[in-house]
Structure formats: structure tokens, C-alpha cells
N, C-alpha and C positions, 0 to 999 in steps of 0.2 A: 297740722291737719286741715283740711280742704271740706267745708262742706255746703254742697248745693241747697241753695233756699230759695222758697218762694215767698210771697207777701201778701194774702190774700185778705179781705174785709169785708164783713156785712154789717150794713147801717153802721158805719165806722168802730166797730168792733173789730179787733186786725190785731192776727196769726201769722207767724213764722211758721210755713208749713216744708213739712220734711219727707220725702220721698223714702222709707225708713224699709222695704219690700226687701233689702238686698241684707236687714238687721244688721249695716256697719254704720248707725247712727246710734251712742252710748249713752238709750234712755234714761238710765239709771244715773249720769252723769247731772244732778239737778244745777250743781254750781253752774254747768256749761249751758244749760238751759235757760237759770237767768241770767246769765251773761248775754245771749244771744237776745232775749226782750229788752235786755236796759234801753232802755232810751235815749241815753246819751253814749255810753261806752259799747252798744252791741247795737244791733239793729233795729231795736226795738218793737214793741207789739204788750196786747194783752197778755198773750200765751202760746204757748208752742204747741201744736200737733205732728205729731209721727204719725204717718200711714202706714199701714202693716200687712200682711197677709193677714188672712181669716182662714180657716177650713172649710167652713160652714157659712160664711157670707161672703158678699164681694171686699170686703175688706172689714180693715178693724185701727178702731180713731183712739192712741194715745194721748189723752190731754192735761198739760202742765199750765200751771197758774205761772206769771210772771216772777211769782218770788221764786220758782222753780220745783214747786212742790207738784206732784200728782194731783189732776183735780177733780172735781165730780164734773157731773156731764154741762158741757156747755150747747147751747142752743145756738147761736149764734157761729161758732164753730163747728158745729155738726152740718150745718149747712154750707160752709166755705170750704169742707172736707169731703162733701159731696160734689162741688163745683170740681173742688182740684183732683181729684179721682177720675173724674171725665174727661179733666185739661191730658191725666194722663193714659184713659184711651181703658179706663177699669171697667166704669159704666156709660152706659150713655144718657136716656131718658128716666131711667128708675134704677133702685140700689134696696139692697136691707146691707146694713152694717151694723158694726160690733162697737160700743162704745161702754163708758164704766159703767152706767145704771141698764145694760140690757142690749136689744136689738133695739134698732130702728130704721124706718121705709122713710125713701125719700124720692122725691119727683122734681124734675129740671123743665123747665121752661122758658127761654127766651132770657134767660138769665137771672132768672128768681127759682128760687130753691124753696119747696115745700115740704117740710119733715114735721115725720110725727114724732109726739115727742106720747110719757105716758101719762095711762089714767091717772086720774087724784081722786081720791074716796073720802080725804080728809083735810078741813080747812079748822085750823083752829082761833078761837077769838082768843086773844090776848088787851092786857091791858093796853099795850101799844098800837096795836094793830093786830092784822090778820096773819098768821102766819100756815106754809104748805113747803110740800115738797113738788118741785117740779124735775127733779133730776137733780137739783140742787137746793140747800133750804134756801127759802125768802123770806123775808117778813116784808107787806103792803102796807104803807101809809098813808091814808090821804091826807093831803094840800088842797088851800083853796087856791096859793100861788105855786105851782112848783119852781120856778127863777128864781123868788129871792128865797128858795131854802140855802142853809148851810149845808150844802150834802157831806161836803168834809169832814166836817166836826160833828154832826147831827150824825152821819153813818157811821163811820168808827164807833161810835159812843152805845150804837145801839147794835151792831158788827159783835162787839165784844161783850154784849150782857151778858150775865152770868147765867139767865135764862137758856142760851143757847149754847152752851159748854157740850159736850168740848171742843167743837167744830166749829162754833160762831154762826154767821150766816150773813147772807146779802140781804140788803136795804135797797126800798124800793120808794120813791116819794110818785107820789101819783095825783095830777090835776083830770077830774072831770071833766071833759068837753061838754059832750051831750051822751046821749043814750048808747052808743057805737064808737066813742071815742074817745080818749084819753093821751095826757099828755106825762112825760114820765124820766123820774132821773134816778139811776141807779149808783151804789158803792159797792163796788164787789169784794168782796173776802178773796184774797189769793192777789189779786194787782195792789189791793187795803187804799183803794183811788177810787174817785166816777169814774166812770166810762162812755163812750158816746154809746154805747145799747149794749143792752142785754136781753139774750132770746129767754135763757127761761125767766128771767125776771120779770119779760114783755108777757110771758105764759101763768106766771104767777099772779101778775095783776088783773090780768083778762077775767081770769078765773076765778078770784076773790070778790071784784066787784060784782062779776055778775052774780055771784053766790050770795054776795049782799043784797040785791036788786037794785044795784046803782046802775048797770048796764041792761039798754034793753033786746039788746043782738047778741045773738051766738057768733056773729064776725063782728072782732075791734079791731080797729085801728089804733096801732100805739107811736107817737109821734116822738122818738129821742132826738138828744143833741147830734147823731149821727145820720140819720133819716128816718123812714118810718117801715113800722112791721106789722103782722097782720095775724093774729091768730083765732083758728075758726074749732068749734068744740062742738061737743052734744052733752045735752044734762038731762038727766033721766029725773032729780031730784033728789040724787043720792048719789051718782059718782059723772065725774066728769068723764068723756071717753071720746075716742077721735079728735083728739087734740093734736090741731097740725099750726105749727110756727111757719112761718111766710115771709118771703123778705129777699131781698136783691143780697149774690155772693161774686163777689169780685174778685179778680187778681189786679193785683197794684204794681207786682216787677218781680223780677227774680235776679239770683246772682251768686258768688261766692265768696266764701267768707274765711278768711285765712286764720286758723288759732295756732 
């Protein structure tokens, strides 16, 4: 079997993206799914997206974690799914698309992609940290160094508490800059690695500090090992809203891939 792939990346966060419109791409096939991310035996990447028809929007974004499982909404992916939907002639400057937590609006510019992602109405404290729902769980940490954390072993360890059963959740370590900015290293649940960025992780931090009052802008700047991202919100004092993730979406190549 034969099938066309693309390579696309934001803030080094990087998809195997799938042209899926014609449904002869076998979603359901997860072993083939991580197979196609491995890193070393398939092509590798975070996660796999299918592009699909929608009825009711201009499309609609299947997203699998690298171990090959379905997975909640990626932010970072929502945006390089909106870039590759343009590569293919779907949308051009703006979209609503269909992903696992809902609709979402998205806007192209010059090769940064702005999506919204949704409200949060609830941040909870925990003894660890802060924990929310940005499309995906996170738990926030602050560091006074984020580099010398152990994110490997520090994330996993807190990925699997029992507190977050049965789903687990992603781990977030976060350095204060100043008032508007942050530095930040994420472990995700589904790759069970860092990663060079994550968008709702980057949407989970934004929103936790500022709800702490460590932040003093409703625009951050969040600085990953893959480059930086930008999310801008509204706080009424009770729910976040207009929350849009910001950030450069790339294609890296394309090709095919013989199984």
C-alpha cells in the first residue's frame, strides 16, 4: 500500500499529515499510525492528522498521538491543519473546522496561523500545581530554572498520578520571564516524551499564570525548545474567553511511503 504524506510543523511540534477527503486512509488502523510516527522505523513525528470532509465546516481534523491512539485536541496541530488545508486549495485566509473538543475559527497570515481554541471557566489548584482543560488536560508548574528540569522523569511521574486517572495528563514546567512572558517545557501523554512545543500546553500556561496574577498581559509570549508562540485571551474574572494560540505552521516535505 502507497501512501501520500505530508510533514508539516509548528514551533517544532511535527505531523504526518494525511489528505484523508477520498476516506482510503485506514483511520482505524492505529498500529499503522504509529508505525508511520516512529522515528526511527517510519517517518516519524508527534502525531498523525487525517483531513476529512466535514458537512457542516470546511473540514474536519482526525488527531492520533504517536503511540497511535486517538487523541484530544492538539493546538499546535490544529494550526498546521489549517496551513495544510490551504496548501490544498480548502481554505484560504480563514476556516471553522471540526476537531475532537468542538468547532474551531482559524486565520492565516503570512504564514502564522491564528486559532481559536476554547473558553476555560475552571482552573483548579492542586497540591502540585495548577491544573485546566485547554482541549486537552494539563497540569502548570512553575520553575525558577526550566533547563535544568528533569522533564523526563519529573513528567511521566506526574503524567501518571493517580490524581489524573484515567486519562493521565500533560505536564507543563514553566520559567517566568517578566510580566508578558514565559519560558516552557512540556511532556505530553500520547508521544509519553518532551516535545519541542505544545499549543494547548502554551494555552494552559498563559491562562493559569495569568489567573495566578504572575502575568501582566492578556498577550504572552511562550518561548519552547522549538520556537515561540503567542496566545492572546479576554478574562472577565470568571472565565477565560477569545482565546486564540498564535504561532508559525510549516511544511517541512512531502512523499510516499511504501507499506
Amino acid at each position: 500500500m502507497k501512501i501520500h504524506f505530508y510533514k508539516y510543523q509548528g514551533a517544532g511540534n511535527d505531523f504526518v499529515m494525511i489528505d484523508n477527503r477520498s476516506g482510503s486512509f485506514p483511520t482505524t488502523n492505529h498500529k499503522l499510525v504509529q508505525q508511520l510516527c516512529d522515528r526511527r522505523f517510519g517517518i516519524g513525528a508527534d502525531g498523525l492528522i487525517a483531513l476529512e470532509p466535514s458537512e457542516n465546516t470546511d473540514f474536519k481534523m482526525l488527531y492520533y498521538n504517536s503511540d497511535g491512539n486517538f487523541g484530544s485536541m492538539c493546538g499546535n496541530g490544529g494550526r498546521c491543519a489549517v496551513a495544510f488545508a490551504a496548501k490544498l486549495g480548502i481554505v484560504e485566509k480563514q476556516t471553522t473546522f471540526e476537531a475532537s473538543d468542538g468547532l474551531h475559527t482559524a486565520k492565516i497570515s503570512d504564514g502564522t496561523v491564528s486559532l481559536s481554541m476554547h473558553d476555560v471557566t475552571e482552573i483548579k489548584k492542586l497540591d502540585t500545581g495548577l491544573f485546566l482543560n485547554t482541549g486537552s488536560p494539563h497540569l502548570v508548574l512553575v520553575v525558577d530554572d526550566v533547563e535544568t528540569v528533569d522533564v523526563a522523569s519529573l513528567g511521566a511521574q506526574f503524567r501518571n498520578d493517580p490524581i489524573f486517572a484515567p486519562g493521565g495528563t500533560n505536564v507543563n514546567f514553566v520559567q517566568i520571564v517578566d510580566g508578558s512572558t514565559l519560558k516552557m517545557r512540556t511532556f505530553e501523554r500520547g508521544v509519553e516524551a518532551e516535545t519541542l512545543a505544545c499549543g494547548t500546553g502554551a494555552t494552559a500556561a498563559a491562562l493559569a499564570l495569568f489567573y495566578e496574577k504572575k502575568l501582566l498581559s492578556n498577550r504572552v509570549n511562550l518561548h519552547v525548545a522549538g520556537g515561540t508562540l503567542a496566545v492572546h485571551f479576554s478574562f472577565d474574572g470568571r472565565a477565560f474567553t477569545a482565546v486564540e494560540l498564535i504561532g508559525p505552521a510549516t511544511e517541512v516535505y512531502s512523499g510516499t511511503v511504501d507499506l
